[in-house]
N, CA, C and O of each residue as an XYZ file, in Angstrom:
460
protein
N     -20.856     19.720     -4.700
C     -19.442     19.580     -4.461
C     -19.092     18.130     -4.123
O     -18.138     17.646     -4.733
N     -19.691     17.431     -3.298
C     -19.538     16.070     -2.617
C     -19.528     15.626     -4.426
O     -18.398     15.353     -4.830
N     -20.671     15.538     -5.506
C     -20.757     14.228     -6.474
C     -19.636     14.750     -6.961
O     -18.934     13.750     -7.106
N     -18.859     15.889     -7.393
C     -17.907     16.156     -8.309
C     -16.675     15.495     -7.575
O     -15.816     15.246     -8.421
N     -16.366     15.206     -6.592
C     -15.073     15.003     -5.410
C     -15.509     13.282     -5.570
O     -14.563     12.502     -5.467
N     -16.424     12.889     -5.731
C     -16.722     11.821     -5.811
C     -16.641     11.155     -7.318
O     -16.532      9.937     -7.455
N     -16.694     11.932     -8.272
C     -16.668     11.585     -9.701
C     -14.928     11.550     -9.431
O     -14.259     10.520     -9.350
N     -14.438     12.894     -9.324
C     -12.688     12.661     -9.380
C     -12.125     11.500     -8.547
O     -10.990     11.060     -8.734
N     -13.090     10.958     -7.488
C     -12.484      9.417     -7.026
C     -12.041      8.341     -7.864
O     -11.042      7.633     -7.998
N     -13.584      8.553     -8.560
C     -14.112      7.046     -9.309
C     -13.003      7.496    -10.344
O     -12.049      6.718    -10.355
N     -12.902      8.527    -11.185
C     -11.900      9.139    -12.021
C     -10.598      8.562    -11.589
O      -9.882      8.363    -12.571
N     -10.111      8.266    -10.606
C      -8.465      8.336    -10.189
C      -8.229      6.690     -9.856
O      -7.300      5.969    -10.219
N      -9.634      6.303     -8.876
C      -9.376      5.040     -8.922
C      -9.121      3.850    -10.365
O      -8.527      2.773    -10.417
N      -9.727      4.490    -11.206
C     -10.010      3.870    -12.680
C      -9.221      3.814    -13.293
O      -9.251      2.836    -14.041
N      -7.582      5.075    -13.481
C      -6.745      5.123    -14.178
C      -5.416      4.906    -13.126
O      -5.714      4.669    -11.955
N      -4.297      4.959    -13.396
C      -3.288      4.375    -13.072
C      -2.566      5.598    -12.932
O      -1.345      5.501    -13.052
N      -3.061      6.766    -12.698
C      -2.460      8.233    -12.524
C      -2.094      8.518    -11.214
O      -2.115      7.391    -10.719
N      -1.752      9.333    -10.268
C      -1.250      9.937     -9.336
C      -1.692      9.120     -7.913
O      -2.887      9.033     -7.629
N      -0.883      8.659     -7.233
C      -1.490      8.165     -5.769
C      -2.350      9.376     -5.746
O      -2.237     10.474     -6.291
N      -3.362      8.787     -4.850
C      -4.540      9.754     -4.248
C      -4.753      9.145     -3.050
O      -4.570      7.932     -2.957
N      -5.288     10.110     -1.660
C      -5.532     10.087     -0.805
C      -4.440      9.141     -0.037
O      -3.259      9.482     -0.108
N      -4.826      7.861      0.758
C      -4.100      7.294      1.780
C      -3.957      6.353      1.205
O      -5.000      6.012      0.646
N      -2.778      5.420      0.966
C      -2.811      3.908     -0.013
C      -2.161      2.944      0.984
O      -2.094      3.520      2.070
N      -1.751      1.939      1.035
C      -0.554      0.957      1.310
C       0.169      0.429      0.167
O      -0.495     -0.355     -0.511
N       1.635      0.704     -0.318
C       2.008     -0.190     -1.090
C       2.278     -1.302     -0.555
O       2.396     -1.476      0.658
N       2.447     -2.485     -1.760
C       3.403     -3.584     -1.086
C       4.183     -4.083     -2.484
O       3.909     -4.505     -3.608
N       5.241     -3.777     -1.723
C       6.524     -4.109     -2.897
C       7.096     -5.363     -2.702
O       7.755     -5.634     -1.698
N       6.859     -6.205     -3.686
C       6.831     -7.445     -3.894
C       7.474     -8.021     -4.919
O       7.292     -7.500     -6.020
N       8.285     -9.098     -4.847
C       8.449     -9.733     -6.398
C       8.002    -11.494     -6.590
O       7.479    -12.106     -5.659
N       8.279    -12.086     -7.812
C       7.803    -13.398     -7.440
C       8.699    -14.300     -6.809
O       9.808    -13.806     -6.608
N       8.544    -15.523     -6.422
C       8.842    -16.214     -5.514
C       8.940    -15.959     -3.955
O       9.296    -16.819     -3.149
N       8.624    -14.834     -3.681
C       9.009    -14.064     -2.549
C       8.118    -14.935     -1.327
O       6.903    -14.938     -1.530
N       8.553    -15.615     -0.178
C       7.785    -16.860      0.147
C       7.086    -16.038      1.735
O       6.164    -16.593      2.334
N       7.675    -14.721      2.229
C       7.313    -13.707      2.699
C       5.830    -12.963      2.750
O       5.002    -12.774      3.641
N       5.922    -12.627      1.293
C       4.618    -12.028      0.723
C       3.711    -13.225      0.501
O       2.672    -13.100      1.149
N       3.765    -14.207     -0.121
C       3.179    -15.522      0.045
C       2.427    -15.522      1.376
O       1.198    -15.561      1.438
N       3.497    -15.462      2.777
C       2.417    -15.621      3.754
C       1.575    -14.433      4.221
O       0.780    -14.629      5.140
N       1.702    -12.900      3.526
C       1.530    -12.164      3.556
C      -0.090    -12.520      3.177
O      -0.994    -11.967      3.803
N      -0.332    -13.365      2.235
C      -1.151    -13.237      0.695
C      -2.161    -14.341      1.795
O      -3.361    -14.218      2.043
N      -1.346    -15.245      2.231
C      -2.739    -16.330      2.722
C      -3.068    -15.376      4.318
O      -4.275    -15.550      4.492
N      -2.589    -14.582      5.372
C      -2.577    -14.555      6.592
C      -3.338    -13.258      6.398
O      -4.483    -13.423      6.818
N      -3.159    -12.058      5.936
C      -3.246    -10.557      5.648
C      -4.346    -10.118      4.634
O      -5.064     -9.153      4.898
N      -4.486    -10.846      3.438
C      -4.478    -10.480      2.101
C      -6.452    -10.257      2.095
O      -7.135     -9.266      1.837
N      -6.736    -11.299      2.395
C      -8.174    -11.389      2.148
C      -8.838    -10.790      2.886
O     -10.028    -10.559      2.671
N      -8.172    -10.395      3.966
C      -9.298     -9.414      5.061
C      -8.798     -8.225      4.821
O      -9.638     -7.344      4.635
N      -7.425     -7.851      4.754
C      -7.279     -6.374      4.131
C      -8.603     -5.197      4.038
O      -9.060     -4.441      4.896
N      -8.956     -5.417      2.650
C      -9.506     -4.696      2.394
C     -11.200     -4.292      3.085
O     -11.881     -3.303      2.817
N     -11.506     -5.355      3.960
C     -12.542     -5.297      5.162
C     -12.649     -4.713      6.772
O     -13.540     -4.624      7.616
N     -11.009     -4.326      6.668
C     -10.661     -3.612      7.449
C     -10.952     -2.578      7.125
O     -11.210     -2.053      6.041
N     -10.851     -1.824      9.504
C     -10.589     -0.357      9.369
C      -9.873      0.134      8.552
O     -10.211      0.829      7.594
N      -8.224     -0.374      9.045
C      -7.215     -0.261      8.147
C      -7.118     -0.209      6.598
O      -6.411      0.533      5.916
N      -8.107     -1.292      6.146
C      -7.544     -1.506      4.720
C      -8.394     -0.696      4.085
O      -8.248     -0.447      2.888
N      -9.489     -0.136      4.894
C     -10.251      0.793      3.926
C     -10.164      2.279      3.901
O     -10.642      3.212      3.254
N      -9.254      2.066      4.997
C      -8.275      3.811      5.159
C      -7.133      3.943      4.037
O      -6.688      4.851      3.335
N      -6.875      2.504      4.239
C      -5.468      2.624      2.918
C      -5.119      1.823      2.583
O      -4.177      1.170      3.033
N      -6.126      1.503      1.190
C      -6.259      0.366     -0.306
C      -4.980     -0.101     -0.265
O      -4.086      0.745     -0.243
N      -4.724     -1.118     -0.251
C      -3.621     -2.576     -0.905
C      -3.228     -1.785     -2.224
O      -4.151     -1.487     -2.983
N      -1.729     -1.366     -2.609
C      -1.597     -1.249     -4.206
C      -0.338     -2.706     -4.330
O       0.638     -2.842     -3.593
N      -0.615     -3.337     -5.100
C       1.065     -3.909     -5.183
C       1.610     -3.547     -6.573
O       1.077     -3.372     -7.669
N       2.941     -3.500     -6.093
C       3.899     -3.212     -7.150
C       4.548     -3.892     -6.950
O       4.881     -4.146     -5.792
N       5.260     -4.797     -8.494
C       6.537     -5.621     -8.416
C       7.461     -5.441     -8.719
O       7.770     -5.361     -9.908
N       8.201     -5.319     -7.826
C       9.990     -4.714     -8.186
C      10.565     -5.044     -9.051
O      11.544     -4.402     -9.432
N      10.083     -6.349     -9.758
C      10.635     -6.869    -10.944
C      10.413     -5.810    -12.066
O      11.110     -5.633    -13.065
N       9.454     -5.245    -11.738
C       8.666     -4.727    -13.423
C       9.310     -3.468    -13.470
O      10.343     -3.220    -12.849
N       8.581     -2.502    -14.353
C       9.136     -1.411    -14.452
C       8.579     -0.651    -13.778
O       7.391     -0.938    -13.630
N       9.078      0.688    -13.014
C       8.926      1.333    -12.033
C       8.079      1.839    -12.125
O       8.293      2.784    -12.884
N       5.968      1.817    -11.422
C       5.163      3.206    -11.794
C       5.334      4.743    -11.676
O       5.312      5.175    -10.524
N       5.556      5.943    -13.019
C       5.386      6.240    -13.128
C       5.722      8.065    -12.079
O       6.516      9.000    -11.982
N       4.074      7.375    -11.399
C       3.518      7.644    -10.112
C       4.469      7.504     -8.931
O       4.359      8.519     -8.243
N       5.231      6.780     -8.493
C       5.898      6.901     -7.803
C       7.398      6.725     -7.876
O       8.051      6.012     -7.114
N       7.843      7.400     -8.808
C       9.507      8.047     -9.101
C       9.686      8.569     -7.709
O      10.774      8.166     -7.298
N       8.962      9.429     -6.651
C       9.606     10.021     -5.641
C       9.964      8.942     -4.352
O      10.738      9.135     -3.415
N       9.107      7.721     -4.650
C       9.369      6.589     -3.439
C      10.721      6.096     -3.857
O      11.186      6.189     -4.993
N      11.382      5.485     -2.663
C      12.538      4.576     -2.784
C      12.522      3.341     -3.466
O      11.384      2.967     -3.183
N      12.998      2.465     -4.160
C      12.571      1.356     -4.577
C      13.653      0.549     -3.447
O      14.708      1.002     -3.003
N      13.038     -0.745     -3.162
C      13.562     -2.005     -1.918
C      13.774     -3.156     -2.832
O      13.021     -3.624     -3.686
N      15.076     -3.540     -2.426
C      15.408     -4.974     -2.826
C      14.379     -6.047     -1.903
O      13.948     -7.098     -2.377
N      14.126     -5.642     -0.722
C      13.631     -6.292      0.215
C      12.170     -6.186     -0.146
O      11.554     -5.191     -0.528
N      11.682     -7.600      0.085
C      10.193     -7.839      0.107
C       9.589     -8.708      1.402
O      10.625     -9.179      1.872
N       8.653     -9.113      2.115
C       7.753     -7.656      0.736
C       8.111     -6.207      2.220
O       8.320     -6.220      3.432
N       7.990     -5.146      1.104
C       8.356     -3.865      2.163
C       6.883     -2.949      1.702
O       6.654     -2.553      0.559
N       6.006     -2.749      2.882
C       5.004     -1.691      2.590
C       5.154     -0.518      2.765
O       6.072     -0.438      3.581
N       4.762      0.638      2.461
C       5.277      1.717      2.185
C       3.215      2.560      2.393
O       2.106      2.272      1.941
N       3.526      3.136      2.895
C       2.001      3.924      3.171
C       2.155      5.392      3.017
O       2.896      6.047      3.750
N       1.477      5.882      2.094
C       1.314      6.774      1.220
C       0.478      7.688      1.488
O      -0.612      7.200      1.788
N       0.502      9.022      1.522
C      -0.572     10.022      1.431
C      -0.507     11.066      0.154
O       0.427     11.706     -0.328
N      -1.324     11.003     -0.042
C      -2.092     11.954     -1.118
C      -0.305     12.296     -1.869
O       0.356     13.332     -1.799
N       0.003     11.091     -2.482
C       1.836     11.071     -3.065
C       2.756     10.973     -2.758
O       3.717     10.801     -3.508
N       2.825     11.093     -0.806
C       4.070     11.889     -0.023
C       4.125     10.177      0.752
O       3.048      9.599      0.900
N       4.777      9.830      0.975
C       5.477      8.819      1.522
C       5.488      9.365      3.018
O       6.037     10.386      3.434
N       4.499      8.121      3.944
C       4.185      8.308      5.225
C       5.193      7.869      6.263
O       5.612      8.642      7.124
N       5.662      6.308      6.135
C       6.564      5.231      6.415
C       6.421      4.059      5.793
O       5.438      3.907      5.068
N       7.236      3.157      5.932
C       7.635      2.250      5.722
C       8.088      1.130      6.569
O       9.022      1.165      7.370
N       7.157     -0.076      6.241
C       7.354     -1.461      7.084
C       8.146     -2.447      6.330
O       7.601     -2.933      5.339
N       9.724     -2.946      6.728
C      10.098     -3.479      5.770
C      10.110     -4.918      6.431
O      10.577     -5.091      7.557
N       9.575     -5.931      5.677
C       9.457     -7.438      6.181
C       8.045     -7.524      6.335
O       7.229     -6.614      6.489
N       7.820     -9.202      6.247
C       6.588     -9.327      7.162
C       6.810    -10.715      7.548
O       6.880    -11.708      6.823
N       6.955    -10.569      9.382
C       7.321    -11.380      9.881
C       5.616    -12.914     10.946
O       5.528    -13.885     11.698
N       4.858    -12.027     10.192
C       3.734    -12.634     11.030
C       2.651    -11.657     10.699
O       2.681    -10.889      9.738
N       1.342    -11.790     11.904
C      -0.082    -10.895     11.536
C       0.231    -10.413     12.980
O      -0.134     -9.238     13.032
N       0.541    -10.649     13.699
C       0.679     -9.980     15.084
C       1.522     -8.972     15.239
O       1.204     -8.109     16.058
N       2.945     -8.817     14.411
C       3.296     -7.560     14.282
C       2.980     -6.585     13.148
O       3.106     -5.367     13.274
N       2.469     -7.328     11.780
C       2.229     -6.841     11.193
C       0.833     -5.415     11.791
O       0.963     -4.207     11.594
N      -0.061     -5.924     12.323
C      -0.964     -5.320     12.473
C      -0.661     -4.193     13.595
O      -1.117     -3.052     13.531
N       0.047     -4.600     14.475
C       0.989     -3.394     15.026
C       1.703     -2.347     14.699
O       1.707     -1.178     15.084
N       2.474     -3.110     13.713
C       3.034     -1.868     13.055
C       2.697     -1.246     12.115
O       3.319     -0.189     12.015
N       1.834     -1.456     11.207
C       0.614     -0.846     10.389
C      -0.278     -0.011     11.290
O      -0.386      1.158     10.918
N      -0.706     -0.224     12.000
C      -1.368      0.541     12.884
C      -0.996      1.935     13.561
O      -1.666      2.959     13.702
N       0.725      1.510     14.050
C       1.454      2.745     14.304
C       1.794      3.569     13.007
O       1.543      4.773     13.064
N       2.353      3.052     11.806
C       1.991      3.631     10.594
C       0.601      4.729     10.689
O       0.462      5.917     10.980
N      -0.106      3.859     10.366
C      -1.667      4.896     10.379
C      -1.821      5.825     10.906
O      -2.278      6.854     10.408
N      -1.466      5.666     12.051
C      -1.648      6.846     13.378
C      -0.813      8.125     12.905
O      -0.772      9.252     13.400
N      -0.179      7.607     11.820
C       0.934      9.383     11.400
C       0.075     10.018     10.013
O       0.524     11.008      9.435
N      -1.292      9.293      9.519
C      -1.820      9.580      8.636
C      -2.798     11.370      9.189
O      -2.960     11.232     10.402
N      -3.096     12.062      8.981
C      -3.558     12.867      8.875
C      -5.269     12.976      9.911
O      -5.964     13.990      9.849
């Protein structure tokens, strides 16, 4: 049971189909000088985190066309706005990023409503 649950991971992570499990979006567009400091302060340790390995970085750019996958989320003029996701269902939402000191605060209180 574990390799088959584990094949449908590698399966879901690979294609561009249905949020799965716990994600973070970050809705972003270019020039956005916000997400920029998002990208040098946040970005590279992300995914070495507790946090970031509870719930993968997706970005989406508001510019583009809308995934698919998430028709049921709100779309934000505002960037960058993260949006934390469970298994499809929209957890909350952090809109701004004003620093790493609240960021990580309020991501954190985010998390804590994860399952």
């Amino acid at each position: 049971m574990r390799i088959l649950a584990f094949l449908l991971f590698l399966g879901a992570a690979a294609t561009a189909g249905p949020v799965a499990a716990a994600e973070l979006l970050m809705l972003e567009k270019p020039g956005c000088s916000w997400c920029a400091r998002f990208d040098a302060e946040i970005a590279p340790a992300w995914p070495k985190t507790p946090e970031g390995r509870r719930a993968p970085l997706r970005r989406v750019d508001i510019t583009e066309t809308w995934p698919a996958d998430l028709t049921d989320v709100q779309k934000e003029r505002f960037t960058p706005t993260f949006v934390l996701m469970n298994d499809g269902v929209e957890v909350g939402r952090l809109r701004g990023y004003v620093g790493d000191e609240f960021f990580w605060f309020a991501i954190g209180e985010l998390l804590a409503k994860l399952p």
